[in-house]
MARGU-266369 format. One record per residue (C-alpha): residue number from 1; x, y, z. Coordinates in steps of 0.5 Angstrom, whole numbers. Example, Ala and Ser with C-alpha at 12.3 -4.5 7.8 and 13.67 -1.06 7.14 Angstrom:
R  1  25  -9  16
R  2  27  -2  14
This chain:
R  1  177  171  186
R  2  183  168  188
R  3  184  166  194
R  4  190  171  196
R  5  184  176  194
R  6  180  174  198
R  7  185  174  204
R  8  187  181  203
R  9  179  183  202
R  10  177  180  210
R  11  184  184  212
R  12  182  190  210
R  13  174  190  213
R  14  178  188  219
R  15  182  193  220
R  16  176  197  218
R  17  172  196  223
R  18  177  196  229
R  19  178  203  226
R  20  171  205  227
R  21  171  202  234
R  22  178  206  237
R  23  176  212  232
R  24  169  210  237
R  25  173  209  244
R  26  176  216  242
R  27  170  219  241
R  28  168  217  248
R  29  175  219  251
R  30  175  226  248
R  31  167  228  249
R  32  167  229  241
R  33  162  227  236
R  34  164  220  233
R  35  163  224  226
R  36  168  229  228
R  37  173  223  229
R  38  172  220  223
R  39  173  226  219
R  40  180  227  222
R  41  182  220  221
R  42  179  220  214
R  43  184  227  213
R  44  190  223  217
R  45  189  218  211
R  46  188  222  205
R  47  180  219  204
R  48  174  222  203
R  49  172  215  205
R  50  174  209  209
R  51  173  204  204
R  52  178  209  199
R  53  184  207  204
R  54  189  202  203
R  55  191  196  208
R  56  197  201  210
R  57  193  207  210
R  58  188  203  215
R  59  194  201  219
R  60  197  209  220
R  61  190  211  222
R  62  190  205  227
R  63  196  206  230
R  64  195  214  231
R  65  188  212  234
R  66  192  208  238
R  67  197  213  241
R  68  191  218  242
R  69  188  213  247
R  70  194  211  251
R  71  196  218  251
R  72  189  219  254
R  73  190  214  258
R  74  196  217  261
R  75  195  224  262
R  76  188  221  267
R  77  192  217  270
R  78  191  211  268
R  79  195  204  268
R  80  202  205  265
R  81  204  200  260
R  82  209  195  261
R  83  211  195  255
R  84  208  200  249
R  85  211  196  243
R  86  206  189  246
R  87  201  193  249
R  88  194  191  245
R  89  187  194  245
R  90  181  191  246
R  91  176  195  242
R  92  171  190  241
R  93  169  190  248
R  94  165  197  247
R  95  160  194  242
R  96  159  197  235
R  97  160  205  233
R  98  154  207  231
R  99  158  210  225
């Protein structure tokens, strides 16, 4: 395996596993059933399955994750961003989603 590819590989299992851990933070923040979450991040995707997903398919996904919690976080009151294009999740705190 070419150096390259293993590059890309270790950059897809890391954005699949922040994936499980906002589609997680999410689950929490809307009192929904992880599995529930991870079916509409898989539609959002086109996948049955997460390992399906290409790097920029995982991205989208990610990014919508993020948008849904910051919105969230707005619509409770919560802390406004200084700016929204710098701003940075911290997913890996809450531990791992039981998915």
């Amino acid at each position: 395996m070419s150096p390259r590819e293993v590059a890309s590989r270790t950059a897809k299992q890391s954005l699949r596993s922040s994936l499980n851990k906002a589609a997680f933070v999410l689950a929490q923040e809307t009192r929904r059933h992880p599995g529930s979450v991870n079916r509409e991040l898989n539609d959002l995707m086109g996948v049955e399955r997460r390992a399906e997903a290409t790097t920029d398919q995982l991205r989208e996904a990610l990014e919508y994750a993020g948008d849904r919690l910051r919105a969230l976080g707005r619509r409770r009151g919560g802390p406004e961003p200084r700016d929204s294009d710098q701003q940075e999740a911290d997913f890996a705190s809450g531990g791992d989603p039981p998915f």
